[in-house]
C-alpha positions as CSV (number, residue, x, y, z in Angstrom):
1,X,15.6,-2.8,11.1
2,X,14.2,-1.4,7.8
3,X,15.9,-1.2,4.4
4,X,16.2,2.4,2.8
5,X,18.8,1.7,0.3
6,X,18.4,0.6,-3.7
7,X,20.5,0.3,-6.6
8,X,18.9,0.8,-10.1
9,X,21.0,-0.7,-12.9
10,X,21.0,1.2,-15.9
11,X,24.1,0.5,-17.3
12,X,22.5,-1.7,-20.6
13,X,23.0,-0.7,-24.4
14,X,19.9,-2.0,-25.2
15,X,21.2,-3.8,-28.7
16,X,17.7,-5.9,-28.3
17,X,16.1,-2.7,-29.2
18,X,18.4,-0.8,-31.1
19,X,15.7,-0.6,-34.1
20,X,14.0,1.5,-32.4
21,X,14.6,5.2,-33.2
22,X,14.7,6.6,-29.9
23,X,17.8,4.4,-28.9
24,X,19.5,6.4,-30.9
25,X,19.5,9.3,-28.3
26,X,18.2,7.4,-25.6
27,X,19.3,4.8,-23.2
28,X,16.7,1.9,-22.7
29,X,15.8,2.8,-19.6
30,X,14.9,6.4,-20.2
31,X,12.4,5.3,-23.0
32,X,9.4,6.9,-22.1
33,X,6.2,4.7,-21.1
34,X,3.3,7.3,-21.2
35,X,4.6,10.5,-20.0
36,X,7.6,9.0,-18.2
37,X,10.5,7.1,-18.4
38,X,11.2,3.1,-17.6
39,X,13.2,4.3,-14.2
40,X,10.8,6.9,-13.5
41,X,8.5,4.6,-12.6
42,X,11.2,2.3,-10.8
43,X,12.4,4.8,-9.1
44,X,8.6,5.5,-7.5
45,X,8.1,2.3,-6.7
46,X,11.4,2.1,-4.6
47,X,10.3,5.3,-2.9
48,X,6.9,4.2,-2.1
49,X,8.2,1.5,0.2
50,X,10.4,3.7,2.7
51,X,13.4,3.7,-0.1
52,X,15.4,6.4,0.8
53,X,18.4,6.6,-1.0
54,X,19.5,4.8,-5.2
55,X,22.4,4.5,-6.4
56,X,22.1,4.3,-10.2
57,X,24.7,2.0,-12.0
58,X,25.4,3.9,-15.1
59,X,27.4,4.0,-18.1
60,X,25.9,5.0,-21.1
61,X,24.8,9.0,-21.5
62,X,24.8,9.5,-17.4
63,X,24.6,13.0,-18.3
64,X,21.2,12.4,-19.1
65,X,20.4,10.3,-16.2
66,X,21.4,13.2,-14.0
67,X,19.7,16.0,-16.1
68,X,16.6,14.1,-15.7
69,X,16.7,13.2,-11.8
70,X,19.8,15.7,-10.1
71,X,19.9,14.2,-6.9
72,X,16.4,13.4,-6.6
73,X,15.2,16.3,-4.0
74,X,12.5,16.5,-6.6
75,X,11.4,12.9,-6.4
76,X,11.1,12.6,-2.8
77,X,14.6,10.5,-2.2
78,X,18.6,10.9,-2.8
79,X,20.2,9.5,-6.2
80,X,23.7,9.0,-6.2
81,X,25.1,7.7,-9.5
82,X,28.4,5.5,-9.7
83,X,30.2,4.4,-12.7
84,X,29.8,0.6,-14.2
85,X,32.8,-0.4,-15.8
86,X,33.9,-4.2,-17.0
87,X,36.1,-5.6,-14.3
88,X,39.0,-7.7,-15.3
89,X,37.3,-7.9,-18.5
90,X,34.4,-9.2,-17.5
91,X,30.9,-7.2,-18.0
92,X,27.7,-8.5,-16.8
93,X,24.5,-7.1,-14.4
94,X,26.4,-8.9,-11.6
95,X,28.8,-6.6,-12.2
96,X,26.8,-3.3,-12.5
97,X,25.3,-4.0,-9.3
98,X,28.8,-4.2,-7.6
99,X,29.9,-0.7,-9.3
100,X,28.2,0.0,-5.8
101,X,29.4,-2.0,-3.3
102,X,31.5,0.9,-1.9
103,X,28.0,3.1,-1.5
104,X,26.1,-0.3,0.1
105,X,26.9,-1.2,3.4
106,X,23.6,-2.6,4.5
107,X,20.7,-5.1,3.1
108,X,19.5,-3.1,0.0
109,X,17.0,-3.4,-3.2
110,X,18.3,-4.0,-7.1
111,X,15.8,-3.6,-9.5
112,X,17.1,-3.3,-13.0
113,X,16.8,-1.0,-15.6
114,X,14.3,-2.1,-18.2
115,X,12.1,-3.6,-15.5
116,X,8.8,-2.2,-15.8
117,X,6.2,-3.1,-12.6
118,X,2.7,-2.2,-12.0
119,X,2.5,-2.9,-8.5
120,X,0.6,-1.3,-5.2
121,X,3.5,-2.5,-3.4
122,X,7.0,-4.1,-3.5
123,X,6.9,-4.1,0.3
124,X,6.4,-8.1,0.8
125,X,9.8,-8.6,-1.0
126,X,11.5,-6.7,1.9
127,X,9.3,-8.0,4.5
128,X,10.1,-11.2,3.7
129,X,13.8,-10.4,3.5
130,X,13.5,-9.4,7.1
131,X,11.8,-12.5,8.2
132,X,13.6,-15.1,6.8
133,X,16.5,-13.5,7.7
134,X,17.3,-14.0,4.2
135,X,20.6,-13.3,2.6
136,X,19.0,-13.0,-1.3
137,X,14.9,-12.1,-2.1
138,X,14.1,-12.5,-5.7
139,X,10.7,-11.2,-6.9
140,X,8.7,-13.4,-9.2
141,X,5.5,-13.9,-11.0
142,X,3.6,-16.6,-12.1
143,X,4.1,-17.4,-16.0
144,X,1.6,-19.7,-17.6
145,X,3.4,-18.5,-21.2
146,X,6.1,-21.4,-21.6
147,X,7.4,-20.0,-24.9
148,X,7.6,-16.4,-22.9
149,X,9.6,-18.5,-20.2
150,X,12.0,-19.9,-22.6
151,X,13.6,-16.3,-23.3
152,X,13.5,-15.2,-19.6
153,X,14.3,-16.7,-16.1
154,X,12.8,-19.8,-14.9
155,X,12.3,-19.5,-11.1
156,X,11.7,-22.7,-9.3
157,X,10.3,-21.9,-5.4
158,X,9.8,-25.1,-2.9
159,X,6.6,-25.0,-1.3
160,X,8.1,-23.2,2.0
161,X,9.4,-20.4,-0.3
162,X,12.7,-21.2,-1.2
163,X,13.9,-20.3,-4.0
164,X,16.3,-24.0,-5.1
165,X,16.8,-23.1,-8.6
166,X,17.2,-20.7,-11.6
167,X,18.1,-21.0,-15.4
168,X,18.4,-18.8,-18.0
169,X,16.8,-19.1,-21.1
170,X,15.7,-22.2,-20.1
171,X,14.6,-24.5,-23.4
172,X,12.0,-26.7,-22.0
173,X,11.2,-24.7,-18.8
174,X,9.5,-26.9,-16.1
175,X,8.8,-24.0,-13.7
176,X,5.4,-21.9,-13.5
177,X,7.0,-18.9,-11.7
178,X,9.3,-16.1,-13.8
179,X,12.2,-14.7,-12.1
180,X,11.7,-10.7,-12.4
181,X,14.7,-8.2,-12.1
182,X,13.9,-7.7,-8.3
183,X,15.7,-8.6,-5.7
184,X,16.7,-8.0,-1.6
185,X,19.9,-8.9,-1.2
186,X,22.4,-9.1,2.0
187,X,25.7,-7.2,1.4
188,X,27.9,-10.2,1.3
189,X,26.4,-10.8,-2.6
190,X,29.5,-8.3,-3.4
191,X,31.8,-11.6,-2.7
192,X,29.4,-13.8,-4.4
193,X,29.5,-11.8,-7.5
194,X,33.8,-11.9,-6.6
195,X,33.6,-15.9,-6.9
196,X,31.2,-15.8,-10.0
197,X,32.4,-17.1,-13.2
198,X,31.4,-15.7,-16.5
199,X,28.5,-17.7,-17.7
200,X,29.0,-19.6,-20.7
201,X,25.7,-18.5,-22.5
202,X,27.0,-15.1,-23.2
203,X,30.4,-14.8,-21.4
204,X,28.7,-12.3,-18.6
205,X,28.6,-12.4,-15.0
206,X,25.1,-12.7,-14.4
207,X,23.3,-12.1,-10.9
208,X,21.3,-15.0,-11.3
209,X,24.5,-17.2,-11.2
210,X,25.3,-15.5,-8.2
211,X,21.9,-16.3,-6.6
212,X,22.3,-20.0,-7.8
213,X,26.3,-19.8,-6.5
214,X,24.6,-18.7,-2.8
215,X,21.5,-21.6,-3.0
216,X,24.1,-23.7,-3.1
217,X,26.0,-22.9,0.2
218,X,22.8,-21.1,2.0
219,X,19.9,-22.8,0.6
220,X,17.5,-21.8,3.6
221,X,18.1,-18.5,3.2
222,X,17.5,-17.8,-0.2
223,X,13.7,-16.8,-1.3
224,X,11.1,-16.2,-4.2
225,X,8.4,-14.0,-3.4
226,X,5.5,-13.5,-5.8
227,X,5.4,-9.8,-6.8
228,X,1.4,-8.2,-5.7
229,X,1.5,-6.8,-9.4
230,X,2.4,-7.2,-13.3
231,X,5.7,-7.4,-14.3
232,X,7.3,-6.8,-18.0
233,X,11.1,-7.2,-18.6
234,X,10.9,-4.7,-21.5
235,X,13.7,-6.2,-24.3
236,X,11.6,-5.5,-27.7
237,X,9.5,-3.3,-29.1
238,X,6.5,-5.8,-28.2
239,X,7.7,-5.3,-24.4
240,X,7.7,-1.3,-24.9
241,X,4.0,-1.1,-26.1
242,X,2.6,-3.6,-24.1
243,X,4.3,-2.0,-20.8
244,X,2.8,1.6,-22.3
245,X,-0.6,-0.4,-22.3
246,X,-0.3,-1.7,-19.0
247,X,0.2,1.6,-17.7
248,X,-2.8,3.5,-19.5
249,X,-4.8,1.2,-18.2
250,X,-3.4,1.7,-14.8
251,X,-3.6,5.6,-15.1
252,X,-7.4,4.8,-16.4
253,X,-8.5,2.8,-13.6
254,X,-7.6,5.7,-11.0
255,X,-9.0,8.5,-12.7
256,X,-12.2,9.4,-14.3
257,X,-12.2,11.7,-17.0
258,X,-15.5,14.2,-17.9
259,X,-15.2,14.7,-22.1
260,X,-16.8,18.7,-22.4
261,X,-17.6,20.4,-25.4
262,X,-20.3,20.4,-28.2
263,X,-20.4,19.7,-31.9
């Protein structure tokens, strides 16, 4: 068994950037980092472990999402695109991701939209997936930065690999590990997310609720798996350049370049 499916969520306004000027024609995830955009490099990664087919969850400007990838002959895999839309009045990434459950009938990625990794391989996430016979994988990385933690997803993995707990925005984080917007999931998260209430921090469904709804009935089957890379939820401007940084130094590290000329 092998996993060939993702979905890409890219349904987000962006508000946390909407000083910037290109979110006035852009959507966050289709602001450039170097010479591509946020989901280019996404989608790459997906590919580059035996990903096959994304679904991208989409709502804002699709037209530009599909100008940019068609169906994704050119980038080595097939894109689908599905509508996200609030469901009983309820918005939330939980409920981007299950815009498409009717395309999803197997385990499959999620990576979100605005996550930005340098990585030489997601492939221990799904290998682990596999092993475990897991229902949920979440990627994670280690996050000595408490203040940094504070605004993000504390991730708190036994010893074995579990994954026990996860809170948002947590205000005195205890955890050393960052939940990242990766994750393995088995199919039956579409009736998680069904049984999810809206979380009281911002009235959302939120996948990590989901994840802490499925600990709590399966907690030997859900695991944290420390991404072989750098990881940068990109949410301000700060995010944008330092993920631009990240990947010029990247793109530096695997070329050399020969200066010619004379003054």
């Amino acid at each position: 068994m092998t996993i060939v499916d993702a979905v890409v969520t890219v349904a987000g306004k962006g508000s946390r950037l909407s000083d910037l000027s290109f979110t006035r024609i852009l959507p966050k995830p289709l602001l450039p980092i170097l010479d591509k955009p946020i989901v280019h490099f996404i989608v790459e990664n997906l590919k580059n472990i035996g990903i096959r087919r994304i679904v991208l969850s989409v709502r804002n400007r699709r037209e530009l999402f599909e100008e940019y990838f068609g169906d994704g002959r050119d980038y080595g895999v097939e894109i689908d695109y599905v509508e996200s839309r609030p469901l009983a009045g309820l918005d939330g990434i939980a409920v981007s991701i299950t815009a498409a459950k009717d395309a999803i009938s197997s385990p499959f990625m999620v990576v979100l939209g605005d996550d930005f990794t340098v990585t030489p391989s997601l492939a221990n996430l799904r290998d682990t997936f596999l092993e475990k016979n897991a229902l949920v994988v979440e990627g994670v990385v280690q996050e000595p930065d408490l203040a940094r933690l504070s605004r993000a997803c504390s991730a708190y993995v036994a010893p074995d690999g579990r994954l026990t707990d996860l809170v948002e925005k947590e205000i005195h984080p205890r955890a050393a590990f960052r939940g990242c917007g990766i994750y393995v999931f088995d199919p039956i998260v579409f009736d998680y997310i069904a049984r999810t209430k809206p979380s009281p921090l911002r009235g959302e469904v939120e996948i990590t609720d989901t994840i802490r709804l499925i600990i709590s009935e399966h907690p030997h089957r859900v695991f944290g798996t420390l991404i072989n890379g750098v990881n940068i939820n990109i949410n301000t401007l700060e995010d944008l350049i330092q993920a631009n940084m990240l990947a010029l130094m990247d793109a530096v590290s695997h070329h050399s370049f020969t200066l010619k000329g004379e003054l």
